[in-house]
C-alpha positions, 0 to 999 in steps of 0.5 A, spaced: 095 620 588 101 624 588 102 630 592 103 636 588 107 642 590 105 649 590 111 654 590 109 659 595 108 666 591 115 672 591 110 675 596 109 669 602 117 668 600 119 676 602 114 675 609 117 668 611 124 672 609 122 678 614 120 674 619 126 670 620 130 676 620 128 679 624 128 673 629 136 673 628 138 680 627 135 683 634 141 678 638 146 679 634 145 687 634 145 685 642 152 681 641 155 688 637 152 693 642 156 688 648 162 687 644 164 693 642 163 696 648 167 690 652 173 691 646 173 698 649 180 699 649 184 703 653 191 704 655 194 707 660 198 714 659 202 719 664 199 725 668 203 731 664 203 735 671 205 731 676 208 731 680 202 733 682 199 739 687 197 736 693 191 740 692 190 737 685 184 732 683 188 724 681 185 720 675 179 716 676 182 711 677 189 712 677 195 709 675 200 710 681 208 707 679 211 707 686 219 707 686 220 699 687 217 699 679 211 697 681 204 700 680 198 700 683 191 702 681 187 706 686 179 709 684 177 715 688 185 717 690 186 722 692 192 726 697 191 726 704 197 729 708 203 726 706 199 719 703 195 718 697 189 714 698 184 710 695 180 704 694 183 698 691 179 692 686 181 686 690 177 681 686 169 682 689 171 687 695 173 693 694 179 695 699 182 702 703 189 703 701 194 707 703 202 709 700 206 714 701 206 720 697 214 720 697 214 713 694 209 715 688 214 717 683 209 718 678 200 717 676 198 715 670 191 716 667 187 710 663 184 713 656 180 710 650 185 708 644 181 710 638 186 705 634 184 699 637 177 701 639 175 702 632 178 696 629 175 692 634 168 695 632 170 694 624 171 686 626 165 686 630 161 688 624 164 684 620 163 678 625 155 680 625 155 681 618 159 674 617 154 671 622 148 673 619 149 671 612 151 665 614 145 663 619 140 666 612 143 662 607 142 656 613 134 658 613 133 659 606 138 653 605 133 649 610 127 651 607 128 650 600 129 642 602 123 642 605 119 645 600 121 638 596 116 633 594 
């Protein structure tokens, strides 16, 4: 006896379609949201006013080029007296830092580059859309194999 194949109706295609779509896109909608918001790109620009009033609120976090050349990154900095003080990211601790406010030659704050942000985003999209077709073709690809007697 043979078996006979019965090709499943455009109705019952269009709701296993829906299904697996639903099943793939819910991740890779996660994935967007989590890239983009990883790929924000920042850099780093000069504080018009400085040198600043001592009384004067400093960038969170704030950029600090001392005058060796060297910077430094404080959160939550502010001036007290004649130092700036300010917590310092040492890896999983956050450190009290202080420097002379002398030594500070000049405070940069960290803005978002919209350039860099959304090309980013454009290419994140591209990479889900990519991902996606390419998981869809697979399942149809999949299941029409198995469809054959």
């Amino acid at each position: 006896m043979r078996n006979i194949h019965i090709r499943p109706s455009a109705g019952e295609r269009a709701a296993g379609r829906a299904s697996t779509e639903g099943r793939f896109a819910q991740p890779f909608l996660v994935a967007l949201v989590l890239t983009t918001s990883l790929l924000g790109c920042h850099r780093w620009e000069p504080v018009d006013e400085y040198p600043l009033d001592r009384r004067s609120e400093l960038p969170d976090p704030a950029r600090l080029i001392l005058a060796d050349g060297s910077a430094v990154v404080l959160e939550e900095a502010q001036f007290e007296a004649d130092s700036v003080i300010g917590l310092y990211n040492a890896g999983l601790v956050k450190l009290a830092r202080t420097l002379p406010a002398q030594d500070v030659r000049s405070v940069e704050a960290k803005v978002v580059d919209t350039a860099k942000t959304g090309a980013a985003i454009v290419l994140a999209a591209f990479a889900l859309l990519l991902a996606v077709t390419l998981l869809k073709g697979a399942v149809d690809w999949e299941r029409y194999l198995g469809a054959r007697p």
